[in-house]
KETIGU-163168 format. One line per 3 residues: number of its first residue (from 1); their letters; for each residue x, y, z of N, C-alpha, C. Coordinates in steps of 0.2 Angstrom, whole numbers, padded with zeros to 4 digits, always signed. Layout:
N
NUM) A) X:Y:Z:X:Y:Z:X:Y:Z  ...
This chain:
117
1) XXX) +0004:-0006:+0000:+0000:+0000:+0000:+0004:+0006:+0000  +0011:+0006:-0004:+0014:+0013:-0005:+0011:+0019:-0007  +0006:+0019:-0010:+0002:+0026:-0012:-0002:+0026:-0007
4) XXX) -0003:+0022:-0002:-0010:+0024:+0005:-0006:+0026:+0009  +0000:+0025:+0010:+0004:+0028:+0015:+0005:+0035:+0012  +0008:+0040:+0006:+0011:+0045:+0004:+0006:+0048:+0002
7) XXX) -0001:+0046:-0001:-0006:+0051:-0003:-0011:+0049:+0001  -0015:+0046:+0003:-0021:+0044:+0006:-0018:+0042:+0012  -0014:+0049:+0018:-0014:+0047:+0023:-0012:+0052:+0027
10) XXX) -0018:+0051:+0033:-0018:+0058:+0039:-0011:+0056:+0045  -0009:+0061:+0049:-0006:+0058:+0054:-0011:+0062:+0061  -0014:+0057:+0064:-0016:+0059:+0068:-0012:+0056:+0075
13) XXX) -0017:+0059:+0081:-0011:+0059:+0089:-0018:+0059:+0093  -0016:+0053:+0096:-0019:+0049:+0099:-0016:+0049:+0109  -0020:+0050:+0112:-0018:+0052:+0118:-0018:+0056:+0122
16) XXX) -0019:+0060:+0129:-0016:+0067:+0129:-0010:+0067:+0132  -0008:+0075:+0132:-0002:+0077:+0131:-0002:+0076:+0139  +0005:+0073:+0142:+0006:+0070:+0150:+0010:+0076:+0152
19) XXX) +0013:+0082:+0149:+0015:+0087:+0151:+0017:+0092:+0144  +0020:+0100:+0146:+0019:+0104:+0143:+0024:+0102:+0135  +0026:+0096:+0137:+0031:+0091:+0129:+0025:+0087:+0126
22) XXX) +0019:+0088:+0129:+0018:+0084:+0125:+0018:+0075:+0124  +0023:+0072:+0131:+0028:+0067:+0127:+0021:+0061:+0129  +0016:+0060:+0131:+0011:+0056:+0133:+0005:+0054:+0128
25) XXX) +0008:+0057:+0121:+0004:+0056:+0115:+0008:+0052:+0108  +0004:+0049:+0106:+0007:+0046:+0100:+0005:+0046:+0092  +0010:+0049:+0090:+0005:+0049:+0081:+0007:+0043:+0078
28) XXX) -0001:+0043:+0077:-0003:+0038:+0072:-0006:+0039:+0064  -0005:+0035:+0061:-0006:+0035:+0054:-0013:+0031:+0053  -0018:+0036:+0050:-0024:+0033:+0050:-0024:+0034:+0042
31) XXX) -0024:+0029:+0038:-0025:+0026:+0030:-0032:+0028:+0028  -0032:+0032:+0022:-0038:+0029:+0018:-0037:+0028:+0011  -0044:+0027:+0007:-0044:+0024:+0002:-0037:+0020:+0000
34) XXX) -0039:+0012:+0000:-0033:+0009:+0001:-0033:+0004:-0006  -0034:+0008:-0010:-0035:+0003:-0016:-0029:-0001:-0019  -0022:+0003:-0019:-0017:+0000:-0019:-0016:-0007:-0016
37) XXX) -0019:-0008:-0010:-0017:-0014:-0008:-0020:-0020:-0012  -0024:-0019:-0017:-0027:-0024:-0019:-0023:-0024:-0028  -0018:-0020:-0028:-0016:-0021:-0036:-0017:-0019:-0041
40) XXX) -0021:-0009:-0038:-0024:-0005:-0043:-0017:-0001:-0043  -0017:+0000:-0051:-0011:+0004:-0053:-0014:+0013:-0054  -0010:+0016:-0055:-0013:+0024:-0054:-0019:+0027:-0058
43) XXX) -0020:+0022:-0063:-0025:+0024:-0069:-0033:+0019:-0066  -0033:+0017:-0059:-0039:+0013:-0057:-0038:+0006:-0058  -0033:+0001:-0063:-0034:-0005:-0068:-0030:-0009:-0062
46) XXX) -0034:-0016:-0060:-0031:-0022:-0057:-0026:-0025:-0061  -0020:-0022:-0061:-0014:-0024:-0064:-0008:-0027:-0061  -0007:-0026:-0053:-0002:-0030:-0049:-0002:-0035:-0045
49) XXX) +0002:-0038:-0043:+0002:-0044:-0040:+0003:-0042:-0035  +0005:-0046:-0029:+0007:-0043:-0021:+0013:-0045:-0020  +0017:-0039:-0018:+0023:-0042:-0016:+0029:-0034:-0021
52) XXX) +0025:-0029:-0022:+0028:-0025:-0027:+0033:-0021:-0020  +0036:-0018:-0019:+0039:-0014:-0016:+0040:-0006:-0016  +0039:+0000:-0014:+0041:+0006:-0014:+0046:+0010:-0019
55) XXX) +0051:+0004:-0019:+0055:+0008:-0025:+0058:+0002:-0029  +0051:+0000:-0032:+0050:-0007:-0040:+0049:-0001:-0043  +0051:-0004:-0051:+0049:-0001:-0056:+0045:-0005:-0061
58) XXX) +0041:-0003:-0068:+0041:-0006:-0073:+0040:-0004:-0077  +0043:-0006:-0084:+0046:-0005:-0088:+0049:+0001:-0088  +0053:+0003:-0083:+0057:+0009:-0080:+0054:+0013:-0078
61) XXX) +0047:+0015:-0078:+0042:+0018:-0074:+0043:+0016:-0066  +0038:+0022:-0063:+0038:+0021:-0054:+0031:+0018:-0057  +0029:+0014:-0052:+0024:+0010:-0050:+0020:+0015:-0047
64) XXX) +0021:+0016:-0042:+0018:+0021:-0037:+0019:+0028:-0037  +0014:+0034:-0036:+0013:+0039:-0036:+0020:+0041:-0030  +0017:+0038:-0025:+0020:+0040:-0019:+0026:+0040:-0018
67) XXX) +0031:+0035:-0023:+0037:+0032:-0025:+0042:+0040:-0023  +0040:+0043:-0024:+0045:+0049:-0025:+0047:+0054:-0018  +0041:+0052:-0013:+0040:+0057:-0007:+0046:+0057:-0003
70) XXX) +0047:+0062:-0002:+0055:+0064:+0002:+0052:+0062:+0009  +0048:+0062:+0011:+0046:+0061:+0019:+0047:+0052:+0019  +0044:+0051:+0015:+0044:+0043:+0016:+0049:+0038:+0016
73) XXX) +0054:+0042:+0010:+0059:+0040:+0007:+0065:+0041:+0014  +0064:+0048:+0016:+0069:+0049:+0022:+0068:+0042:+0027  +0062:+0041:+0030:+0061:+0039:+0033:+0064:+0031:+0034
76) XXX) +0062:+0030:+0030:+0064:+0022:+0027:+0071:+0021:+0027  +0075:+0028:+0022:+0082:+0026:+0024:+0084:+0028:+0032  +0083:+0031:+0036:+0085:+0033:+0042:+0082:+0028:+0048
79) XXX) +0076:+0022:+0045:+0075:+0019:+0050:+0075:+0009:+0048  +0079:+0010:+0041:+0079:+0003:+0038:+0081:-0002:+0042  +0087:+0000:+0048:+0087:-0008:+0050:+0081:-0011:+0055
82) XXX) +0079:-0004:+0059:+0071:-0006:+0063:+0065:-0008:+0060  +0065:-0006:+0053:+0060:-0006:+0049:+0063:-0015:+0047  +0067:-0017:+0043:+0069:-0025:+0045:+0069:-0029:+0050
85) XXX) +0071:-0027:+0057:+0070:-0029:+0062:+0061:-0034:+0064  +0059:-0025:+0061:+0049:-0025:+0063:+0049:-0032:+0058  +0049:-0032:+0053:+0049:-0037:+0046:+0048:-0043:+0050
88) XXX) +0056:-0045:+0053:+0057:-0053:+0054:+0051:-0055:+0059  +0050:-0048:+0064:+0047:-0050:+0071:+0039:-0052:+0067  +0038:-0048:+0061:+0030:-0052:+0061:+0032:-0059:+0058
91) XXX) +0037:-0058:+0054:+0036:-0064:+0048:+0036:-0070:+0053  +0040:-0071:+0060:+0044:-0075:+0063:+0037:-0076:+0067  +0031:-0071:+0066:+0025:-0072:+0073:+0019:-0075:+0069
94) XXX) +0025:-0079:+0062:+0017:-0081:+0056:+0012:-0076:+0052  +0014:-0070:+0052:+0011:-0066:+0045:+0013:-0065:+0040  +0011:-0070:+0035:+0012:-0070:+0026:+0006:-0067:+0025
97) XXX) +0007:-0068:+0018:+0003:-0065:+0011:-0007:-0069:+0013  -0005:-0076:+0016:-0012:-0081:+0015:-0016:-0076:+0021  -0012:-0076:+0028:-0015:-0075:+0032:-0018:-0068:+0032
100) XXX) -0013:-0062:+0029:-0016:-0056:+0027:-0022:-0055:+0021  -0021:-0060:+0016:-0026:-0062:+0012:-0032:-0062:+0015  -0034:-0068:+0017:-0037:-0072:+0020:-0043:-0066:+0025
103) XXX) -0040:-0064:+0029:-0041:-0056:+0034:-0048:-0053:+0029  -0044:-0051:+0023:-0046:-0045:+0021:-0052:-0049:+0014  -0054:-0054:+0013:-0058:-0056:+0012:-0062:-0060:+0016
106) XXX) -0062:-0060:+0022:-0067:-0062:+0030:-0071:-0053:+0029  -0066:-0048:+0029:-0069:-0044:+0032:-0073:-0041:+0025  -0072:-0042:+0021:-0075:-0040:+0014:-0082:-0046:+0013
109) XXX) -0080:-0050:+0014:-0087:-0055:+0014:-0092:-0050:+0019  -0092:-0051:+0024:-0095:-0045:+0029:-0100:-0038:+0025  -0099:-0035:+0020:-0101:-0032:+0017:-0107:-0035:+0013
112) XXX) -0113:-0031:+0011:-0118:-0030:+0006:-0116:-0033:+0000  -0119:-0035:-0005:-0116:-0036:-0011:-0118:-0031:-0014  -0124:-0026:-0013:-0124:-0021:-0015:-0119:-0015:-0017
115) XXX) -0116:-0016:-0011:-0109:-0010:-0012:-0104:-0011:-0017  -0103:-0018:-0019:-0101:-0019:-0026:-0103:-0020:-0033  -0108:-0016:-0033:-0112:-0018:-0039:-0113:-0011:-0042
């Protein structure tokens, strides 16, 4: 979901402030419209498979809108080995592609079939 993070995304703060720092609050990333997760390329079309990455290419094109953001991009470099670390500790706690799948068509079955029509 590299374009719901850099274009479809609030940071909100959650908690209150435990003194005049502030330090007693937490920003969080609240996502929306999340289409990229399902393999919609920037033109709306089911085009991708899972497993693309933030800075893939095709046919030397960016994939992703979002590909470019200096915020994100900082980020990622300044926090990659933590951001690897986070990596192993799901993979290692049993979160793959099935499981994630799996989630997000339980909670889609849950809907109307109206709203896809």
């Amino acid at each position: 979901m590299v374009d719901s993070r850099a274009k479809n995304l609030f940071i909100g703060f959650h908690g209150s402030p435990s003194s005049i720092s502030g330090l007693g609050r937490k920003a969080v990333a609240e996502p929306y419209d999340m289409d990229t997760a399902i393999g919609t390329n920037n033109e709306g079309t089911l085009v991708f498979s899972y497993g693309l990455e933030d800075t893939d290419l095709q046919d030397g094109k960016i994939i992703f809108n979002g590909q470019n953001s200096v915020l994100w991009n900082n980020l990622r470099d300044a926090f990659s080995m933590e951001i690897r670390q986070m990596y192993q500790q799901l993979r290692a706690a049993g979160l793959n592609y099935s499981l994630t799948e799996n989630r997000f068509e339980e909670h889609q079955s849950k809907w109307p079939e109206a709203i896809w029509l």
